[in-house]
Phi, psi and omega in degrees: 000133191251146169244149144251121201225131180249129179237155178075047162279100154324143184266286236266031169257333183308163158316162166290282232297312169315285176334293130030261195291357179233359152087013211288182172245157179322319204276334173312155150287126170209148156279140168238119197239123194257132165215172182253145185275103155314141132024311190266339163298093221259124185255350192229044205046196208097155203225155171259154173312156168197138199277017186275002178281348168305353184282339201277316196329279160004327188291080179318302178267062200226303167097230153313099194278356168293323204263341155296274168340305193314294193315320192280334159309345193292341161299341187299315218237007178295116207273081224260190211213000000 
């Protein structure tokens, strides 16, 4: 799988909607990272098990850390219309 990745971007060379979505301000620097979405890559959430949710365990106001992680990905896989 090859990524691309471009750094040291003007935010106002991005499309509008990316600026946008990343909040950046124009005159910022931003990396842009390009992947091909796998098989595995879960587009409407969800999470695969993993043992990096351990960082989470700990956590009081985490609950589930699976079901934390979905939610806080879920703007990622929001599908827009």
């Amino acid at each position: 799988m090859a990524t691309i990745v471009l750094e040291h971007v003007k935010a106002i060379e991005l499309p509008a909607d990316w600026m946008k979505r990343v909040g950046a301000k124009p005159d910022e620097t931003v990396r842009v990272t390009i992947v091909r979405e796998s098989a595995a890559t879960p587009r409407t959430g969800g999470v695969k098990p993993n043992r990096t949710f351990g960082m989470w365990a700990d956590r009081e106001d985490v609950g589930d850390a699976g079901e934390y992680v979905t939610k806080l990905r879920q703007p990622r896989y929001a599908v827009e219309k």
